[in-house]
DSSP file (Angstrom, degrees, kcal/mol; ACC not computed):
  #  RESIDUE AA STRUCTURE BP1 BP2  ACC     N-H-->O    O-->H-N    N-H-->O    O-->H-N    TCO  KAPPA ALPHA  PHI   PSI    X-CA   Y-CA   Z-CA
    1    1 A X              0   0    0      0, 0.0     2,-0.3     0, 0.0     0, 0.0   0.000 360.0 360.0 360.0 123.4   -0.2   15.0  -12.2
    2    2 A X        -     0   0    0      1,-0.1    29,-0.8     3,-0.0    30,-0.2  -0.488 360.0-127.9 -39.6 113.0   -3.6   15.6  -10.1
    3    3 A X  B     -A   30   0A   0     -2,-0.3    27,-0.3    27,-0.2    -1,-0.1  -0.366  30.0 -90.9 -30.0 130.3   -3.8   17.6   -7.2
    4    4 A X        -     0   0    0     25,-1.4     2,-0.4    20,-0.1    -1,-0.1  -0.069  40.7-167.9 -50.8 168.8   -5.0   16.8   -4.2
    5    5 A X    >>  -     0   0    0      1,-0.1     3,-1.2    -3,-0.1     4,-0.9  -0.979  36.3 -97.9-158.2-178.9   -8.4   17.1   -3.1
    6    6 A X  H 3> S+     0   0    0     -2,-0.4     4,-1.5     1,-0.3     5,-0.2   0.664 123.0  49.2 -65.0 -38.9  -10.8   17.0    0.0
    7    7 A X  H 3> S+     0   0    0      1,-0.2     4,-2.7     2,-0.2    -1,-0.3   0.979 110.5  52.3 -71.4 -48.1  -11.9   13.5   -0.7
    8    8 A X  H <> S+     0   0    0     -3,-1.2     4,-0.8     2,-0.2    -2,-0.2   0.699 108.0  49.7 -44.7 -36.6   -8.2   12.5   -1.1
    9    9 A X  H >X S+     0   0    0     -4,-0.9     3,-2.2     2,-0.1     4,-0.8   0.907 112.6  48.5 -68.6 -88.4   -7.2   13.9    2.2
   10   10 A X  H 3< S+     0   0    0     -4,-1.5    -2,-0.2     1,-0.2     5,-0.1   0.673 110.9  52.3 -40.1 -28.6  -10.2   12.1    4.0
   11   11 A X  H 3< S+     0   0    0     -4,-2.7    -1,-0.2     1,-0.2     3,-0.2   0.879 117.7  30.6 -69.5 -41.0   -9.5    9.2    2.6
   12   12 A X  H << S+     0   0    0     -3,-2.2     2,-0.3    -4,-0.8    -1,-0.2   0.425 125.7  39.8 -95.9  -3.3   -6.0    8.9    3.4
   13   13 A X  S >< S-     0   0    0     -4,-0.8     3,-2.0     3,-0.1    -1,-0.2  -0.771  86.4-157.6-144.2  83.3   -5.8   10.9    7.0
   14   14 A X  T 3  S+     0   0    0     -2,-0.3    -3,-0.1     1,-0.2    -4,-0.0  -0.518  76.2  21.1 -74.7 157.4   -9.3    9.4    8.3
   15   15 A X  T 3  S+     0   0    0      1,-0.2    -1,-0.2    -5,-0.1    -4,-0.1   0.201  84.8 144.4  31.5  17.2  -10.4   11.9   10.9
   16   16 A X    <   -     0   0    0     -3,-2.0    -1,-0.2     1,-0.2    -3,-0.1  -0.086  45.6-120.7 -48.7 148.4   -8.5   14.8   10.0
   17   17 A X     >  -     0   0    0      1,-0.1     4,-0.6     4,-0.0    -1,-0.2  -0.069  28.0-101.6 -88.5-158.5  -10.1   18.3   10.5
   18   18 A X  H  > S+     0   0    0      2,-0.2     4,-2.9     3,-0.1    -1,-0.1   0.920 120.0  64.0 -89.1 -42.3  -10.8   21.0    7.8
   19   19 A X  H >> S+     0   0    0      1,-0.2     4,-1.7     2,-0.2     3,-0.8   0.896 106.9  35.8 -47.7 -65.7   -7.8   22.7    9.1
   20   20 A X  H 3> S+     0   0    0      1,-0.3     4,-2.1     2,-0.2    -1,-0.2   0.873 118.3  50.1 -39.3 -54.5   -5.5   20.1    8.2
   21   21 A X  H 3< S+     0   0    0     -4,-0.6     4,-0.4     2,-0.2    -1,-0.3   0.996 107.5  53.8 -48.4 -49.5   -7.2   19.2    5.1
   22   22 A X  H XX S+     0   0    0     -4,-2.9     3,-5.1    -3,-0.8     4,-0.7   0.958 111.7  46.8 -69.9 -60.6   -7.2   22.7    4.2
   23   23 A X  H 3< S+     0   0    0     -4,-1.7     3,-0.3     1,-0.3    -1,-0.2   0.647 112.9  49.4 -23.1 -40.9   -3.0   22.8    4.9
   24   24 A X  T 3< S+     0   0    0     -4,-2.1     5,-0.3     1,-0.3    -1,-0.3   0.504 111.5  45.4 -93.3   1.5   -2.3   19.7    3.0
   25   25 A X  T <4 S+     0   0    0     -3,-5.1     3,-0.3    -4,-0.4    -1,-0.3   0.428 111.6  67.8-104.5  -9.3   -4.4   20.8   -0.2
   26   26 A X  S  < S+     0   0    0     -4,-0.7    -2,-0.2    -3,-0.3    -3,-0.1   0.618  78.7  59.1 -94.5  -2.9   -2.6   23.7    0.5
   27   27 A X  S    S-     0   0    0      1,-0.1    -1,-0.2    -4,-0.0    -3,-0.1   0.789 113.6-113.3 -92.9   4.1    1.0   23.1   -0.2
   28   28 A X        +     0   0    0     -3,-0.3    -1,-0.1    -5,-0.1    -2,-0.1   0.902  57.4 177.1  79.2  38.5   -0.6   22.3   -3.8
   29   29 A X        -     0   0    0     -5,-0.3   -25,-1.4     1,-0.1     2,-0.3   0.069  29.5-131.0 -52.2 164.9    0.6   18.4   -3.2
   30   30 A X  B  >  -A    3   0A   0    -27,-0.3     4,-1.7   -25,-0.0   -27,-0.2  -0.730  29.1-111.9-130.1 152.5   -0.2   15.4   -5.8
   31   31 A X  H  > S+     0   0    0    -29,-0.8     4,-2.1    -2,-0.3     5,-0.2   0.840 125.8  53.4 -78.9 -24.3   -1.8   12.0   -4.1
   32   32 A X  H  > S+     0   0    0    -30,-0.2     4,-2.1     1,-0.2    -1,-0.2   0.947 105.0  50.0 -71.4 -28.9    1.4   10.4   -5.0
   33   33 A X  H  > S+     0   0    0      2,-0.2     4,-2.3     1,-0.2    -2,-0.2   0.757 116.1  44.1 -72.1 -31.4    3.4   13.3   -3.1
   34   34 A X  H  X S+     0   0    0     -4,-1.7     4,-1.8     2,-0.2    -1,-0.2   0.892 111.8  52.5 -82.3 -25.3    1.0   12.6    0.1
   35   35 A X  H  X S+     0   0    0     -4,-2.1     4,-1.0     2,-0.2    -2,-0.2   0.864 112.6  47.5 -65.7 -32.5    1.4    8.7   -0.3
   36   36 A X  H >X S+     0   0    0     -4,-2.1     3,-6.5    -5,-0.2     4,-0.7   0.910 106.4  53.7 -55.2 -80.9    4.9    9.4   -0.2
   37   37 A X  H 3< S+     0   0    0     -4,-2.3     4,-0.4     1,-0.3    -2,-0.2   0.586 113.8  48.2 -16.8 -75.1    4.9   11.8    3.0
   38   38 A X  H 3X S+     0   0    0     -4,-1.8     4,-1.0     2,-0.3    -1,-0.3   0.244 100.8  56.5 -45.1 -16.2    3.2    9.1    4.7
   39   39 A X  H << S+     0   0    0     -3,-6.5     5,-0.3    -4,-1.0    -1,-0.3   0.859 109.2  57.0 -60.0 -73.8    5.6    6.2    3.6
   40   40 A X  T  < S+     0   0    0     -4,-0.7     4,-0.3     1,-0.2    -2,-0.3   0.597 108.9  39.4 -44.5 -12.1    8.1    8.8    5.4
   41   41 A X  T  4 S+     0   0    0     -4,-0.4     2,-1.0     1,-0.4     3,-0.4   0.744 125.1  39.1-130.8 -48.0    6.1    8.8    9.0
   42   42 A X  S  < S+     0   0    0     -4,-1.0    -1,-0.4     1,-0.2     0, 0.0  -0.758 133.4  22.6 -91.4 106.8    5.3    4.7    8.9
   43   43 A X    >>  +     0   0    0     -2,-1.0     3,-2.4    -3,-0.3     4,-1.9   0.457  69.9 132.3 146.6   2.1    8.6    3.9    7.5
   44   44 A X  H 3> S+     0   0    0     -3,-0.4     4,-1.3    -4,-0.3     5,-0.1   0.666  76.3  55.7 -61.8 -19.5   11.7    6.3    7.9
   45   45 A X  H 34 S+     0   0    0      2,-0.2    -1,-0.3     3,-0.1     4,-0.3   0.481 109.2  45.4 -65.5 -20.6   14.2    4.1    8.9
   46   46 A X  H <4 S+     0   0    0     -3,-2.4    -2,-0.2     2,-0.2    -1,-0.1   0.758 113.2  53.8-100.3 -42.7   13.8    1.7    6.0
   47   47 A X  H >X>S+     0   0    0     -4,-1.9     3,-1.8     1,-0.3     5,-1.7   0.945 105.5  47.3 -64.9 -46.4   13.7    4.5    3.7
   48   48 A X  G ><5S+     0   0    0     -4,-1.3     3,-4.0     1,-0.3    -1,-0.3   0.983 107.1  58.8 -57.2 -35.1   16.9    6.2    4.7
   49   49 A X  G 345S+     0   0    0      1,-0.3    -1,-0.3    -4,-0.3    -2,-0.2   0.225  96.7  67.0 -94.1  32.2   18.7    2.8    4.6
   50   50 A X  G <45S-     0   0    0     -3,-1.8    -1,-0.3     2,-0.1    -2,-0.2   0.353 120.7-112.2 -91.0 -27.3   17.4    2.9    0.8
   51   51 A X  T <<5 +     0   0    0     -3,-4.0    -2,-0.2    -4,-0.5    -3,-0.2   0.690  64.6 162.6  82.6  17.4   19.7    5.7    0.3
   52   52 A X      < -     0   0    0     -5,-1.7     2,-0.4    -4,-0.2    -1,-0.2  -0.159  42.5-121.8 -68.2 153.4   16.5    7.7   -0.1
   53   53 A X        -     0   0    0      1,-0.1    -1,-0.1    -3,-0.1     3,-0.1  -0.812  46.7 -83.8 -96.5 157.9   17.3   11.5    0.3
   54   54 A X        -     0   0    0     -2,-0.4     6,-0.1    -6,-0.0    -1,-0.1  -0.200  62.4 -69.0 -64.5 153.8   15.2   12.9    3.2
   55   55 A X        -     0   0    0      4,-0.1     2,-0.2     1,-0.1     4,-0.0   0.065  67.8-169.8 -20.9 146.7   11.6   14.1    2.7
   56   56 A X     >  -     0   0    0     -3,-0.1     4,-2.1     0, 0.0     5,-0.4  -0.856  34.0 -24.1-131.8-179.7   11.9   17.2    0.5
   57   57 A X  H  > S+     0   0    0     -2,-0.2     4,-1.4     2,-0.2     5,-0.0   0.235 128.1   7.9  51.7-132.4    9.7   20.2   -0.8
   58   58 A X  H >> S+     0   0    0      1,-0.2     3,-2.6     2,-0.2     4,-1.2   0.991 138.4  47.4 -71.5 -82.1    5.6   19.5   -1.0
   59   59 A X  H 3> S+     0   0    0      2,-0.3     4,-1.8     1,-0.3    -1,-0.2   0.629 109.2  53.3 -40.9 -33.8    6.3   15.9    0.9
   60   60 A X  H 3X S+     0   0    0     -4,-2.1     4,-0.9     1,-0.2    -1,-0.3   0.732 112.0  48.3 -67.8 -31.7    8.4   17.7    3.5
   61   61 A X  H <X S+     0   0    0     -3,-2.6     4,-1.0    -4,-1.4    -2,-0.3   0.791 108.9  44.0 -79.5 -37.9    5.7   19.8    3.9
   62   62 A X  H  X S+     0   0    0     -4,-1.2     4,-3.2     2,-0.2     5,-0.4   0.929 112.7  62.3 -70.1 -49.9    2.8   17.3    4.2
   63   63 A X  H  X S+     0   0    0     -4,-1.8     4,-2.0     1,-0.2     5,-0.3   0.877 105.2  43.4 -11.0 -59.2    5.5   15.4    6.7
   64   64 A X  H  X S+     0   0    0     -4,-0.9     4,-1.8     2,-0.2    -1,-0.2   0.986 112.5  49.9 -73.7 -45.6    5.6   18.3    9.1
   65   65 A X  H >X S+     0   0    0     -4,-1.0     3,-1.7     1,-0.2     4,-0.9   0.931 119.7  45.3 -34.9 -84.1    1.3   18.9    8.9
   66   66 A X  H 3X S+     0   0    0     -4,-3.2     4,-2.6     1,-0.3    -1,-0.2   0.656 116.1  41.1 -19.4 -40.2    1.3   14.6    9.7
   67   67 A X  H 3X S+     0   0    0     -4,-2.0     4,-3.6    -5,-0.4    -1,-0.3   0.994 119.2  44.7 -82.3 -62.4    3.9   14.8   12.5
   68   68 A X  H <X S+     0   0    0     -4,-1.8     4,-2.0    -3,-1.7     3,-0.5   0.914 119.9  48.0 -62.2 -62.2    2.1   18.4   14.0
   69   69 A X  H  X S+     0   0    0     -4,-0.9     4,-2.2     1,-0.3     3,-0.4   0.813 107.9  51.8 -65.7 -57.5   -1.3   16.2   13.4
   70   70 A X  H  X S+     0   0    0     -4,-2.6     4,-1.3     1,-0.2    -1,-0.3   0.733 112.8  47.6 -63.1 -39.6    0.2   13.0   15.2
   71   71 A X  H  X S+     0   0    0     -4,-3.6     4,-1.8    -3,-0.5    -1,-0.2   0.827 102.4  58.1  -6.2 -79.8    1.2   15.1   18.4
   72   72 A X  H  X S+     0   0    0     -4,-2.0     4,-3.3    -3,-0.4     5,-0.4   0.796 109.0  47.0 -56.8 -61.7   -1.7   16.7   18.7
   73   73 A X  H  X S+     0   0    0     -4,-2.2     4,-2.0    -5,-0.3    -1,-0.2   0.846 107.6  53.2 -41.8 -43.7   -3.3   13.4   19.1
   74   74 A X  H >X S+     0   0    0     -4,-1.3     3,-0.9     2,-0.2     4,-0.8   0.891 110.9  51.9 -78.9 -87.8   -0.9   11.8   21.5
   75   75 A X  H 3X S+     0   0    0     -4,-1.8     4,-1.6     1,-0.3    -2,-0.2   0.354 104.7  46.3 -32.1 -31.9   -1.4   14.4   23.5
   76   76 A X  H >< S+     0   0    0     -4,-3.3     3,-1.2     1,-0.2     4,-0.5   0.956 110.9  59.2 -65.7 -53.0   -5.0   14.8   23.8
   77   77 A X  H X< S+     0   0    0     -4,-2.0     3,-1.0    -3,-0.9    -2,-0.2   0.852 105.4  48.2 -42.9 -41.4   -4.9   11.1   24.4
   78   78 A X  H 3< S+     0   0    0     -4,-0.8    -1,-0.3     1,-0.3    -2,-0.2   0.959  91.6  74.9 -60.6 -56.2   -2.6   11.6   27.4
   79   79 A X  T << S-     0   0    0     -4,-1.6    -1,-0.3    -3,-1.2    -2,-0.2   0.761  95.8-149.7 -39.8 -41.5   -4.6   14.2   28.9
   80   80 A X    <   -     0   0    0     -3,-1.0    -1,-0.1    -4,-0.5    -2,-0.1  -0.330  44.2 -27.8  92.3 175.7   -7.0   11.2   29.9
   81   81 A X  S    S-     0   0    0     -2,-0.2     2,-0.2     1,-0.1     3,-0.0  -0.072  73.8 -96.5 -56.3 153.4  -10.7   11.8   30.1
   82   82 A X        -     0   0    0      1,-0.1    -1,-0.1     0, 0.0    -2,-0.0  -0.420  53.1 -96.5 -78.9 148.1  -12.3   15.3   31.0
   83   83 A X        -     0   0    0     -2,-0.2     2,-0.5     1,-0.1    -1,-0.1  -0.477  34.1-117.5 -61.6 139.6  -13.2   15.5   35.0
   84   84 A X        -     0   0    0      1,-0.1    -1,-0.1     2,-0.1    -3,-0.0  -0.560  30.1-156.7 -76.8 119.4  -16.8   14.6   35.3
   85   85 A X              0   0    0     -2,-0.5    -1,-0.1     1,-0.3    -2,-0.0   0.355 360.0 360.0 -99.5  19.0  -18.2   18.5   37.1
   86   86 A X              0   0    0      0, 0.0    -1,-0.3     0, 0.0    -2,-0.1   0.480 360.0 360.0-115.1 360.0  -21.2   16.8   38.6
């Protein structure tokens, strides 16, 4: 099985930073292990009623980056735009 690697992360989490890239090459993941993780975050409800057992390991681990990633995102978004200081 392959590792990830920096092109595999961009490809699959388009605008991610180097932090996050580096974290999710870090937990020493496979491209099937991140296509999974990512099944889990659009799809968990389906999955569980699959009889799946929940995210585990390396995937559990990519999960939690994604989730942390997706947050981070909403939140900036929320802030709204920066006040104009002129």
């Amino acid at each position: 099985m392959r590792r990830l690697s920096r092109d595999d992360v961009t490809k699959a989490i388009p605008g991610a930073d180097d932090v996050t890239i580096a974290e999710v090459i870090g937990t020493g993941a496979t491209v099937d292990e991140l296509a999974e993780a990512q099944a889990w975050l659009a799809n968990d409800e389906p999955m569980i009623n699959d009889l799946r057992p929940l995210a585990q390991g390396r995937v559990r681990e990519i999960v939690d980056i994604l989730s942390e990633l997706e947050e981070d995102g909403e939140a900036d978004a929320d802030a709204g735009p920066a006040p104009n200081p002129g």
